[in-house]
C-alpha positions as CSV (number, residue, x, y, z in Angstrom):
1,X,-32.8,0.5,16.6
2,X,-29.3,1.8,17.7
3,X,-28.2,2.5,14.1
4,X,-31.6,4.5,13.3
5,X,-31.7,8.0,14.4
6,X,-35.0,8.4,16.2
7,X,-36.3,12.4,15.9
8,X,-39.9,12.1,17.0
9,X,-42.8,10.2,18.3
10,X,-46.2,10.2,19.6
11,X,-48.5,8.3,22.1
12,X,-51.8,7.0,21.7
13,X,-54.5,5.5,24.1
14,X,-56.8,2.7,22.4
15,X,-58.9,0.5,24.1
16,X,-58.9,-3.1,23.6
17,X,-61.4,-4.5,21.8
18,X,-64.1,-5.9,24.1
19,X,-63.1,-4.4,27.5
20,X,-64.9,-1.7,29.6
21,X,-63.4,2.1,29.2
22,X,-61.5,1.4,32.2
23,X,-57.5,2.3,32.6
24,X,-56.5,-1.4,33.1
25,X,-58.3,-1.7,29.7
26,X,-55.9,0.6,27.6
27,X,-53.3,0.0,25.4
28,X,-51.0,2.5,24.8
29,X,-48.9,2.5,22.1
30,X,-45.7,4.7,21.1
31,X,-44.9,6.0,17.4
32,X,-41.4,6.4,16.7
33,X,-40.3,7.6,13.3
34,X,-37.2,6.3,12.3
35,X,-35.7,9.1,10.2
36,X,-32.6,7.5,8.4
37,X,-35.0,4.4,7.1
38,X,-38.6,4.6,5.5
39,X,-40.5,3.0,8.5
40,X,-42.2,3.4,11.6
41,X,-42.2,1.5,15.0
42,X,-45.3,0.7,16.9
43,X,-44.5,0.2,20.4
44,X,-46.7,-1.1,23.4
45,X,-46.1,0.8,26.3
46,X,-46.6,-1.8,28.9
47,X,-44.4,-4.1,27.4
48,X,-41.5,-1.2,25.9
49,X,-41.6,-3.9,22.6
50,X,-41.9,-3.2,19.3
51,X,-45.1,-4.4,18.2
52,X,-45.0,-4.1,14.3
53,X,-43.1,-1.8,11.8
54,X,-45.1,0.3,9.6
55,X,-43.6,1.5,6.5
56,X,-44.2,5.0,5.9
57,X,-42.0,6.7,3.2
58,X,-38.2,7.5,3.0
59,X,-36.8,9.6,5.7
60,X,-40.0,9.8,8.2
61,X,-39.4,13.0,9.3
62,X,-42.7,14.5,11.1
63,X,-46.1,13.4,13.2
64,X,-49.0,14.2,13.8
65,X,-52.7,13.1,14.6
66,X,-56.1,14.5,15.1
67,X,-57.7,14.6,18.5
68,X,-60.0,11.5,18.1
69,X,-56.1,9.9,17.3
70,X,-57.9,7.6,14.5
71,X,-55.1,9.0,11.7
72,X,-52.1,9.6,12.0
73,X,-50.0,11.9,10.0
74,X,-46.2,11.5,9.0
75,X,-44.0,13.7,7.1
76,X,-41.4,12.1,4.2
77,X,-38.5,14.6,3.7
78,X,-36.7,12.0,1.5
79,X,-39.6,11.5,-1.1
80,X,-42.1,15.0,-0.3
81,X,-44.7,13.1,1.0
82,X,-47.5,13.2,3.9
83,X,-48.4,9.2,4.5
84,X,-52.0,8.7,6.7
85,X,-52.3,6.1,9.2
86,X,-55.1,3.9,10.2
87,X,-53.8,3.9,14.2
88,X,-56.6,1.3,14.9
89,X,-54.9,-1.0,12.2
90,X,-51.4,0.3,12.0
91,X,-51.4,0.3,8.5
92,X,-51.2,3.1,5.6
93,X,-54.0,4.0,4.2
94,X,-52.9,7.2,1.9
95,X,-50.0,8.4,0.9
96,X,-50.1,12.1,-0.7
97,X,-47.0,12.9,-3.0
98,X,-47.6,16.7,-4.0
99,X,-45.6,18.1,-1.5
100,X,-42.1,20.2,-2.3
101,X,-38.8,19.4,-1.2
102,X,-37.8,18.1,2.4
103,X,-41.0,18.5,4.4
104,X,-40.3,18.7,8.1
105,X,-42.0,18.6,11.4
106,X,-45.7,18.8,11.0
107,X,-49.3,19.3,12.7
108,X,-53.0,19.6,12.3
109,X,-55.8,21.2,13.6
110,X,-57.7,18.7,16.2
111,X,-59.8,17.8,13.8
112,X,-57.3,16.5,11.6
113,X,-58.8,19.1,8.1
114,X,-55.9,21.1,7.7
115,X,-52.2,20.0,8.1
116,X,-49.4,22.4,8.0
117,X,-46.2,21.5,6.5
118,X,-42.7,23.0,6.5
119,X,-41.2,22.8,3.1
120,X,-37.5,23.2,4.5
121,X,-35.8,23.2,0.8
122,X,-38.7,25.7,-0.8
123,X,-38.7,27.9,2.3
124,X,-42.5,27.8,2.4
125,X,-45.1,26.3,4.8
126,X,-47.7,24.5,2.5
127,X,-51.2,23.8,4.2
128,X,-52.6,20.9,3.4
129,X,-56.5,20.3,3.5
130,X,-57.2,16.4,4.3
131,X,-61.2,16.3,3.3
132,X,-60.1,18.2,0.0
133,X,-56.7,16.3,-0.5
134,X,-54.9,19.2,-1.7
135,X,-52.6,22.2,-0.9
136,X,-54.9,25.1,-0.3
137,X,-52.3,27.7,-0.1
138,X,-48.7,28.5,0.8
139,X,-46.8,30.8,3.4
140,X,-43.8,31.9,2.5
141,X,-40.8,33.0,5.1
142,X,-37.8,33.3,6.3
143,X,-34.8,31.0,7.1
144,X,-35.8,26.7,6.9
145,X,-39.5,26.2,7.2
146,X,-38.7,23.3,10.4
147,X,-41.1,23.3,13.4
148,X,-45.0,24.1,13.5
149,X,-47.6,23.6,16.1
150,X,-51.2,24.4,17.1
151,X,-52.6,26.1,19.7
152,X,-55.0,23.9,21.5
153,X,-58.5,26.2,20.2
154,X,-57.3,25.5,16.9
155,X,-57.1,29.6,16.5
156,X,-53.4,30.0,15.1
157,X,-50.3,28.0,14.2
158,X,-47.1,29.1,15.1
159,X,-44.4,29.0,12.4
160,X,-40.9,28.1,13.2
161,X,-37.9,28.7,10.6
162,X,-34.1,28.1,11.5
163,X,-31.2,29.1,9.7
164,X,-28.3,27.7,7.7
165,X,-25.9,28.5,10.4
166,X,-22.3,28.1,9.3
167,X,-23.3,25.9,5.7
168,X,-21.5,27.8,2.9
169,X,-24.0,30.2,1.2
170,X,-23.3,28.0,-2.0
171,X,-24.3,24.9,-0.5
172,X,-27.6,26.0,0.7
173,X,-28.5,27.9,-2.9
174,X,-27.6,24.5,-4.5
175,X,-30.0,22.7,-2.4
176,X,-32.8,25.1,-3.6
177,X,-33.3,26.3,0.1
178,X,-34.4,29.6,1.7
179,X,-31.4,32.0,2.6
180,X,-32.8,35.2,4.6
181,X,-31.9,34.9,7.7
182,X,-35.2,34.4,10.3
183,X,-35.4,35.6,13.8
184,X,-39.1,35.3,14.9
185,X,-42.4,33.0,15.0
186,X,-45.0,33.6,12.3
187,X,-48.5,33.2,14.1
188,X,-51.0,31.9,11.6
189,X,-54.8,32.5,11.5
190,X,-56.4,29.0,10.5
191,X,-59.3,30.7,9.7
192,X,-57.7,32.5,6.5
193,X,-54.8,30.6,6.9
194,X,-52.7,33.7,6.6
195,X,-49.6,35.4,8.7
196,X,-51.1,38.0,11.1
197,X,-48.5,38.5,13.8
198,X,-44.9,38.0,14.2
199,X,-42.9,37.1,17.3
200,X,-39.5,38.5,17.2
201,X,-36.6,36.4,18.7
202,X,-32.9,37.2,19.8
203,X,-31.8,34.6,17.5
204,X,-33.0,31.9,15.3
205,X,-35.8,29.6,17.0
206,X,-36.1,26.2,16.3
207,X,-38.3,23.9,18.4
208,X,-41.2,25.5,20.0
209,X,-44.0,24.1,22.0
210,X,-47.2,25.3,23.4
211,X,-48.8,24.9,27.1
212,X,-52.0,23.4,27.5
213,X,-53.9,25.8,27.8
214,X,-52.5,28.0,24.9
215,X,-51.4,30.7,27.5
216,X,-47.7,30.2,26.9
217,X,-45.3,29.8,24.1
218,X,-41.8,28.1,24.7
219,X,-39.2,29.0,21.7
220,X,-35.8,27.0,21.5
C-alpha cells in the first residue's frame, strides 16, 4: 500500500460467528480507503493483515457507518458517488450515483437515515436520506464543502468548508468550484435539515471533530 495515499478509515467490532459476547471473541477489523484507486482494505486488527479488498468506486474519498456498524458508507469524489457496505460480508451492496461533483468527507446520523455530503466542486452539502434513497435537500456555503460530523444526540451537524488557498482564481472557476472565501462552521439542525447557527473562525477550518459527549468542538 505504499504507493496509495491512505486519507481515512474506520474500526468496527464484530463478533465471530458462534462465540459468546466476550472480548476474546471479537474481531475487529480496520477500513482504510485508498483514495488514489477505487478500492477498500479490510484489515483484522489482531493480525495488522489485509483481509480482503473491497471495491468501492473511483477515488474513495469518505466513511462513515451507522451506530449498529451493519453499513457502511463511502464517499467517490472521482465518479459522485455514495457506495453502501454490508460490513458483515464486506461486500457492496448499493451504489448511489446522483451525487454532484467531488463529494468529500462524509457522515450520518447513528441511525444511518440521513447522510450528509460535501459536494467540494458544487460548494454545497447535499443530504442524503438512505430509507428514501434520495437527496432531500441542499445547503449551500462558503469556501469547499470538505469535512462534516455529527454530534453524538444526533441534534446538529457541523459543516466544514476550506478554501482555495493560493490556486489561481481561474483554476478553481474552471473546476466549477465555490470561490467565497469561508471562515466559520455551519451548525445544522437534522431535524429541518437547515443552517441555524454559525461558528466564526480566525481562518479557514478544515478538519473538525467532536468529544464524546457533544460538549466540545475541535476546529483545525
Amino acid at each position: 500500500m505504499t504507493q496509495q495515499h491512505l486519507i481515512q478509515a474506520t474500526l468496527f467490532c464484530w463478533m465471530t460467528a458462534g462465540l459468546a459476547a466476550a472480548p476474546s471473541g471479537a474481531q475487529q477489523k480496520l477500513y482504510v480507503l485508498n483514495s488514489n484507486t477505487d478500492d477498500m482494505d479490510v484489515v483484522d486488527v489482531a493480525t495488522n493483515r489485509v483481509i480482503k479488498t473491497v471495491k468501492v468506486g473511483q477515488l474513495p474519498h469518505g466513511i462513515a457507518a451507522a451506530r449498529s456498524q451493519d453499513l457502511l458508507y463511502v464517499s467517490t469524489e472521482g465518479d459522485g458517488g455514495l457506495t453502501v457496505v454490508d460490513t458483515v460480508k464486506d461486500e457492496v451492496v448499493r451504489k448511489h450515483h446522483i451525487f454532484g461533483h467531488r463529494p468529500n468527507e462524509i457522515d450520518c446520523t447513528s441511525d444511518g437515515r440521513y447522510v450528509y455530503v460535501p459536494v467540494l466542486g458544487d460548494g454545497v452539502y447535499e443530504v442524503f436520506d438512505s430509507l428514501r434513497e434520495t437527496i432531500i435537500t441542499r445547503i449551500p456555503v462558503d469556501g469547499f464543502p470538505h469535512n462534516v460530523v455529527a454530534s453524538p444526540d444526533d441534534r446538529y451537524m457541523y459543516l466544514s468548508a476550506y478554501d482555495p488557498e493560493s490556486r489561481p482564481g481561474e483554476t478553481v472557476v474552471a473546476g466549477g468550484e465555490s470561490t467565497a472565501l469561508n471562515k466559520k462552521i455551519y451548525v445544522v439542525e437534522t431535524a429541518s435539515h437547515s443552517v441555524v447557527a454559525t461558528i466564526p473562525t480566525q481562518n479557514t477550518p478544515r478538519p473538525i471533530a467532536i468529544s464524546p459527549d457533544g460538549d466540545r468542538l475541535y476546529v483545525n
